[in-house]
Every structure is written in C-alpha cells, then in structure tokens.
C-alpha positions in Angstrom: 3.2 -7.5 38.5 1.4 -6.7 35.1 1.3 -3.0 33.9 -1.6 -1.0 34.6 -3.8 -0.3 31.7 -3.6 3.2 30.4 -6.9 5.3 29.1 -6.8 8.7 27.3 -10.2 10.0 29.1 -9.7 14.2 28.2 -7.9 15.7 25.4 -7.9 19.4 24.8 -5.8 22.1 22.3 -5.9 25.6 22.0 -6.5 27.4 18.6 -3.1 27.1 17.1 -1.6 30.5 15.8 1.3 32.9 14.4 1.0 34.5 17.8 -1.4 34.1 20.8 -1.1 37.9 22.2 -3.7 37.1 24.2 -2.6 35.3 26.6 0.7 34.6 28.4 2.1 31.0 28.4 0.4 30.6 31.5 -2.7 31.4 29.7 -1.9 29.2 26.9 -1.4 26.1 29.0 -4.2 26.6 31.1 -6.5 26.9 28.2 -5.8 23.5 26.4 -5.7 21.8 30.3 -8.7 23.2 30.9 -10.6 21.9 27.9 -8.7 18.1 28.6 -10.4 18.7 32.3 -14.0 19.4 30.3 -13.7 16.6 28.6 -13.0 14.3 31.0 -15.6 16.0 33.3 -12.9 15.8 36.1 -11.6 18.8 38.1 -7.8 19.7 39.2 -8.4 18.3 42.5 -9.1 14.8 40.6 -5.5 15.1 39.0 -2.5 13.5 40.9 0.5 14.8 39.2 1.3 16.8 35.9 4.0 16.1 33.2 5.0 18.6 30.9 7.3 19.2 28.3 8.2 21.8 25.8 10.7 22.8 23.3 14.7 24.3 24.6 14.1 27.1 26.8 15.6 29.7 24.2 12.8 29.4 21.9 11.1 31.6 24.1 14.1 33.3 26.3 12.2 32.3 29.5 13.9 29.4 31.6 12.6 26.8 33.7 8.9 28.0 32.8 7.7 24.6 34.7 8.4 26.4 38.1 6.2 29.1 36.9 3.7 27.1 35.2 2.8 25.2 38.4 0.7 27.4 39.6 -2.0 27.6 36.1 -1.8 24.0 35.9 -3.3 23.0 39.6 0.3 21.1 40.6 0.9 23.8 43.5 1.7 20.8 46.2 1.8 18.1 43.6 4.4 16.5 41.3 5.2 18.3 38.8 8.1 16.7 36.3 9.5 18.6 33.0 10.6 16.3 29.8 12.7 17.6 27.4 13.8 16.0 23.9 14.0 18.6 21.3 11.2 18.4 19.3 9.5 15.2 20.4 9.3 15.9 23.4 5.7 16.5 23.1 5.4 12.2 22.4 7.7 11.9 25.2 5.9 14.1 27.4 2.8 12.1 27.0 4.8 8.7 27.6 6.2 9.9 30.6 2.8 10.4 32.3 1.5 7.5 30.9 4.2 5.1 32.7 3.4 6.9 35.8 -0.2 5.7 35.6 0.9 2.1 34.1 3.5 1.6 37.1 0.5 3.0 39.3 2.8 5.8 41.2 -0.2 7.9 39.8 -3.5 7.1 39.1 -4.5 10.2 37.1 -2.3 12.0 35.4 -2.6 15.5 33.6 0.1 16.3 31.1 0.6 18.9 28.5 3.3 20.5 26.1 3.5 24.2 24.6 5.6 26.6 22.5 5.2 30.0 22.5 7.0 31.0 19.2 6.2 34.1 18.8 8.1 35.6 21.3 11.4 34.2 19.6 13.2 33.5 16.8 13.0 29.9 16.2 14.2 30.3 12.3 17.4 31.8 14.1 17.6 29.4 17.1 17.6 26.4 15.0 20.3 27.8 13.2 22.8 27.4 15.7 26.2 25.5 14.5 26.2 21.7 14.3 29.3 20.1 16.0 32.0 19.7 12.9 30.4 21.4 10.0 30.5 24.6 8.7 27.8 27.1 10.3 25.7 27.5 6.9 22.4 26.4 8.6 19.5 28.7 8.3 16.7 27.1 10.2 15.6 23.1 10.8 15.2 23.0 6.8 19.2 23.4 5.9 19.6 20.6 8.1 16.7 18.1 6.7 17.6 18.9 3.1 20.1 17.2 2.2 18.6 13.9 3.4 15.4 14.3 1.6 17.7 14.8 -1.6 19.4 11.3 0.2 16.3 9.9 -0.4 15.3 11.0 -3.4 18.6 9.5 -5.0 17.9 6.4 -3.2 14.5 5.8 -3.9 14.1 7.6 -7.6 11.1 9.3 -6.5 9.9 11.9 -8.1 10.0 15.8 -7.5 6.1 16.1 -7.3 5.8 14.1 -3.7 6.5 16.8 -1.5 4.3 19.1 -3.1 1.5 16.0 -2.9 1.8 15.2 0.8 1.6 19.5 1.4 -1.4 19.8 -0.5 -3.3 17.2 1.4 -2.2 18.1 4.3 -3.3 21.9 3.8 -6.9 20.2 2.4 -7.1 18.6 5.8 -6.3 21.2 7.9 -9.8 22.9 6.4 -11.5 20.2 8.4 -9.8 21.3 11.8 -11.2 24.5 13.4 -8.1 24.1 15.8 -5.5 24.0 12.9 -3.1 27.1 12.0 -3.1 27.5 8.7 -6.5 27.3 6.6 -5.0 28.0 3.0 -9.0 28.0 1.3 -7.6 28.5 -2.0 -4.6 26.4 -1.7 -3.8 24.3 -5.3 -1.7 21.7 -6.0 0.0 23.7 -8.7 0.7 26.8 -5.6 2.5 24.4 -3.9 4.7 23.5 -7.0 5.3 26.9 -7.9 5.9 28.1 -4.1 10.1 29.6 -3.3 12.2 27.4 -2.9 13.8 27.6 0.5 15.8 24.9 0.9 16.2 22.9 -2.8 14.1 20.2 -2.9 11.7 21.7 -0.2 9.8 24.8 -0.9 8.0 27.4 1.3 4.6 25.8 1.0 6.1 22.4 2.1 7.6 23.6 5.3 6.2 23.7 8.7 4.9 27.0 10.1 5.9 29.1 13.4 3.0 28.2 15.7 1.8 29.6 19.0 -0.2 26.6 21.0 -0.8 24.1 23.6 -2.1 20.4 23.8 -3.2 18.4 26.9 -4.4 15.0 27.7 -6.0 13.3 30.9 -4.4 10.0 31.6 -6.1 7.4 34.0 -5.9 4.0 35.1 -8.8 1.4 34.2 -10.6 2.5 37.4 -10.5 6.1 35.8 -11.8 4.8 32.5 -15.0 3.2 34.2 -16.2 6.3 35.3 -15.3 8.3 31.9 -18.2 10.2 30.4 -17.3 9.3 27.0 -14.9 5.8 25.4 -11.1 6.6 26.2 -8.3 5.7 23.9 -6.5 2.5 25.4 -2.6 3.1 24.9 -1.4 -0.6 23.3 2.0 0.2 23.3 4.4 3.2 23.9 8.6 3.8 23.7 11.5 6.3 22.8 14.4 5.6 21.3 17.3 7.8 21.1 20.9 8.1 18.9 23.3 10.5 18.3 23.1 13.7 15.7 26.3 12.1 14.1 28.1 9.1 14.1 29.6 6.7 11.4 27.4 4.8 9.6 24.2 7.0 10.7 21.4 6.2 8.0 19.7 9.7 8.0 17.1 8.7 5.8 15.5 5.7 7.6 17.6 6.2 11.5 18.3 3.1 13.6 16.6 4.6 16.3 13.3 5.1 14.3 12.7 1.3 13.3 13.8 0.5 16.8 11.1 2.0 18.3 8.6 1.3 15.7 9.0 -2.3 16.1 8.8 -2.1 19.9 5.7 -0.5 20.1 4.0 -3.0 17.8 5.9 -5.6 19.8 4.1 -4.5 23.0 0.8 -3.6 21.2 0.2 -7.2 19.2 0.7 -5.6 15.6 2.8 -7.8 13.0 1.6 -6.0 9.8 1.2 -2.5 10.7 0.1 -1.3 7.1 -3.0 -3.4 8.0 -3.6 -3.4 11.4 -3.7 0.1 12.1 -5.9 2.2 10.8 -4.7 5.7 11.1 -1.2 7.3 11.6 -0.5 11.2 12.8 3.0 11.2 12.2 4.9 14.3 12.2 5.9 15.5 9.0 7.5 19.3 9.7 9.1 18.8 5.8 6.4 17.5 3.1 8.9 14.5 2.0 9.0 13.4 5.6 5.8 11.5 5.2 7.5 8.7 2.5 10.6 8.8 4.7 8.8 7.6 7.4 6.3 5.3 5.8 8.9 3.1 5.3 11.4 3.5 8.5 7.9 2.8 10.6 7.1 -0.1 8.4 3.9 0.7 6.3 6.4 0.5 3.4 9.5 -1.6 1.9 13.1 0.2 1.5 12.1 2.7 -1.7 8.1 2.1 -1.6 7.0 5.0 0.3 6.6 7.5 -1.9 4.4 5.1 -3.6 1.4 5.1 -1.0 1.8 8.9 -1.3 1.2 9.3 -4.9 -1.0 6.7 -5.2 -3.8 8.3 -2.5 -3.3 5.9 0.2 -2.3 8.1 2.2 -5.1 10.7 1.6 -8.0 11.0 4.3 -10.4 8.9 2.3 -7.5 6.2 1.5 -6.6 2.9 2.9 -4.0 4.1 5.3 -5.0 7.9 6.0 -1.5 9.7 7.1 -2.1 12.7 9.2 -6.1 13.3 9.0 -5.7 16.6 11.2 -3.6 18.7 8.9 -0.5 17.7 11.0 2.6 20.0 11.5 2.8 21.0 7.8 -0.1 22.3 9.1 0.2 23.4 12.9 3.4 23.6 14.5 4.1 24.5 18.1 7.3 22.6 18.7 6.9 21.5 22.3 3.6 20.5 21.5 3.6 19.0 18.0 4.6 16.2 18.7 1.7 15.8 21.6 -0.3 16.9 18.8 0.2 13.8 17.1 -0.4 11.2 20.2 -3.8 13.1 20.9 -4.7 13.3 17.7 -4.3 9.6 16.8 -6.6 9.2 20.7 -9.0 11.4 19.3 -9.6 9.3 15.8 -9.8 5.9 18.2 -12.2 7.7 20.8 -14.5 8.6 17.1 -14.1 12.2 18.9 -12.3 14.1 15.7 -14.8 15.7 14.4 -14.7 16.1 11.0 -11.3 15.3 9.8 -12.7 11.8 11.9 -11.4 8.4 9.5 -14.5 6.5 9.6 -14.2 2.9 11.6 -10.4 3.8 12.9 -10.0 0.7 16.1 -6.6 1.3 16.1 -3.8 4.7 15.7 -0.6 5.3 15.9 0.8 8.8 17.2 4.7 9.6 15.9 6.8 11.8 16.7 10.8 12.7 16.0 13.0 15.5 17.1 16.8 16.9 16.9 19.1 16.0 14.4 16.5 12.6 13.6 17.8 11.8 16.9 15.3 11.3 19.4 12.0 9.4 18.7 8.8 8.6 20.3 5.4 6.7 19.6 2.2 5.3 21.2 -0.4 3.2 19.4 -3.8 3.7 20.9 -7.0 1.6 20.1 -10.9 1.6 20.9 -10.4 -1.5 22.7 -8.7 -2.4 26.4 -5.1 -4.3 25.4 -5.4 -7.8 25.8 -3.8 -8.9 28.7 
C-alpha cells in the first residue's frame, strides 16, 4: 500500500525571547498551537493525536513535562507521544507526526516542540563531561570548536566566513517579527571585532539562549482539500543517527549527515539539490556551520562551501538563500529550533513568510542536527503534491 500524502495546513511560533515570564510552559505551547490551529482554521476537536518533542528534561529541571502538557494541548483522551533526540529533536518531532499521518494511524496530526531556557542553565548543562576526555567543556561551543578549526585546515577557508554567515543571518532576522535577536545596528565589522569565546567562533557568531515554541498541523490529502490556504507537501523526510565517538568519525562532514541527505532527495525526486531546491533552513547554532553543511547536504563539493558563502549565494537575494528567517544564529529554543527549521522551509513553499519570503521558492528543505553531530533529521517540502 502507497504512503499517504502529507500536507503542512497550520504553522504557528510564538515571539521567541531571553525569557517568556509571561507565561508558563504550558502557556508557551499553547500559544504557538493555537496560532497553527488559526491557520489551519481547524479546532482541537479536529486534531487526532499530538507529537511533541523538546530538549533533555534538565534544561528546564522539570521532567516528563508531556504528562503535564496534555492537558494545554487538547490530547486529554488522545495519543500523545514524546520524541527526544538532543537538539534535533524538533525535525524529528515533526517527522514523527508526519509518518503517523503517511501510514494513516492518524489523519490529522498536531505536533509541537519548546524550550523554556530561561529557567535553566543551558551554558552549564551542555557542559557536562564527554565520555573519555577531559571535562574542559564550557557550553555546546568548546565542543563544536575544534571541528570548525578541522575544517578550516581542511578547506583553507578563510577567517572572515563565520563573521559573513552571522551578519546575514542577523540582517535577516530584521525581516522576522517572530525572531529573538533584532541587532538594528549590527555591522559586519561588530561581528569581527566581537570576544572571542571559543577561538575561531566569537560571541556574535554563536547561537543565543531562547525562550519559544513552534507548531505545525499535519493532515492527509483529504485534510489538504479542505485547507483555507495551499499546504506545504512533505516530498521526503528521514533521521539518521551515529555515535558521539567512534574511530574514523568525520566530524566535519558526519556519515550520518550525507546519509540522510541523500535519502530524502532519494524519496523526494531531487538529483541535483543545489538546483532543484530553492531554499534551505538549515540550522547553523555556530556561524561556520553553514559551509560545513553546504557541502555534507550536497549543495557543495568536499572544500567548496565556504565559497557559496562568501560569494552571496547564500544571501536572501542569492541563488541558493540559506536560512531566510534569521535561523538559530538568530532564534534558538533548542527543542524547538530545529522545528523551527522544517516550518520555516513550509512556510517559504506555502509563499506564507512574510517578508523574509524567497520569491518563486516550489521547493525547501528543512535541516536539523543535534548532540555530539550525532543525530540528524530533514524534510523537503514543495508547493506541489509528490508525484506518485
């Protein structure tokens, strides 16, 4: 029996912040699955399960939050299912719910991630010892370093990329009213002259501590019919997984990354990504990620990457726009960054993105990585139904 086909039909975010003392998390989440309900002019008695995901449990100090969650999130008497891979879980989240609907145990589906940083230390909690090395960690960044300076010595690219992919990025999170951090008179020469925090990645290409939530309506083609506005058609979806450490681990370009890449555009049709899709939101918590994974997702040869990024393609007006919403250099709630990503590519595809919108983007591909380059997950959506 064939898949059923899956359609993005409501999307919805909160204002991402430092710290949302407004609300509780059950506040947070049911603002962003409120808006996804708006937009797909459904209510929570039209929603057959929910999927949600988030970041480990000590990020916040409150465990099992799903149990508590149920209630804001309409699933009282419903299925409700957690997901949980470090910080991609928000991609994973969304590709959990979406094989529900494909394997029709659900018709529609409402799934959402969160983080609630504020009321933790995440610096400190990423810090925690990696098995057989010395505990000198201080945050995600002492643990990425090194193999951005890998691939600078691989690649001989220069010191300025970093500082170029930051600085767009920043400039495109002015166009997103739901972004974190609006830098107005952020220069390209403030970002070169930022601290260093962790040598070669200073403070202004670094991620920052978000409070946030992101949710998405997911339906079967029935569903789609009766949308109020075009859904996003997911083409192709997967995770891939590997070990933090193991002999012969290529932390620059992992196994696991390319693996999944080339099974999504297996499943989706795509043979030359750099010119069949249109628009990437890939998550880039550390400036240099972006050239890193322009070539382990295949938009670039072994040692090109950097290239596209100092050349403008990757820039909002360029031939292959790379994170048109300001992206987690930008905004970043780790449960739901990587969420983020998948609804923001849906958003571009649906023409819905307001205006960081890429003008005539069919097709999109949402990103997203998490522990140790470990865990990986990605979905290309596009205007179109997939071809069956």
């Amino acid at each position: 029996m064939s898949k059923e086909p899956v359609a993005v039909v409501g999307i919805g975010q909160t204002k991402h912040t430092a710290a949302r003392r407004d609300v509780s998390i059950a506040g947070l989440v049911r603002e962003a699955a409120v808006r996804a309900l708006e937009d797909a002019e459904l209510t929570w008695a039209d929603i057959d399960a929910v999927v949600i995901g988030k970041a480990p449990d000590f990020f916040e100090g409150v465990m099992m939050p799903e149990l508590y969650l149920a209630d804001a999130l309409g699933a009282v008497g419903k299925p409700m299912l957690r997901v949980h891979t470090a910080g991609s879980v928000g991609g994973s989240t969304a590709l959990v719910a979406a094989n529900l609907v494909a394997a029709r145990v659900h018709r529609t589906v409402l799934t959402l991630a969160f983080e609630k940083q504020s009321e933790s230390n995440a610096m400190w909690g990423l810090s925690l010892p990696v098995p057989f090395q010395q505990p000198l960690l201080a945050g995600a960044g002492g643990f990425f370093a090194p193999h951005v300076r890998a691939y600078m010595r691989r690649t001989g690219a220069p010191p300025a990329i970093g500082a170029l992919v930051a600085y767009k990025d920043r400039r495109n999170a002015l166009l997103n009213p739901y972004a974190h951090l609006h830098e107005q008179d952020l220069t390209l020469e403030k970002v070169q002259s930022s601290p260093m925090l962790w040598d070669p990645i200073r403070y202004s290409e670094t991620c920052p501590s978000s409070d946030g939530a992101c949710a998405m309506v997911l339906t079967d083609r029935t569903g789609a019919s009766r949308a109020p506005r075009p859904p996003a058609w997911m083409h192709g979806g997967a995770m891939r997984s590997e070990p933090t450490l193991f002999a012969g681990k290529d932390c620059v370009s992992p196994r696991a990354g390319r693996d999944c890449a080339a099974d999504v555009y297996r499943q989706a049709g795509i043979t030359d990504p750099r010119r069949e899709i249109d628009a990437i939101e890939m998550y880039v918590p550390f400036s240099w990620y972006e050239p890193m994974w322009l070539e382990n997702l295949g938009f670039a040869a072994e040692g090109e990457g950097w290239k596209l990024t100092e050349s403008g393609v990757t820039e909002i007006g360029g031939d292959l726009p790379v994170n048109p919403s300001g992206g987690v250099l930008s905004t970043n709630p780790i449960g739901a960054s990587g969420m983020l990503r998948f609804a923001e590519a849906a958003l571009q595809v649906r023409g819905r993105a307001g205006e960081h919108q890429v003008e005539g983007v069919r097709t999109a591909l949402g990103h997203a990585y998490g522990g140790g380059s470990q865990f990986f997950a990605m979905w290309v959506v596009g205007a179109a139904p997939p071809s069956t």
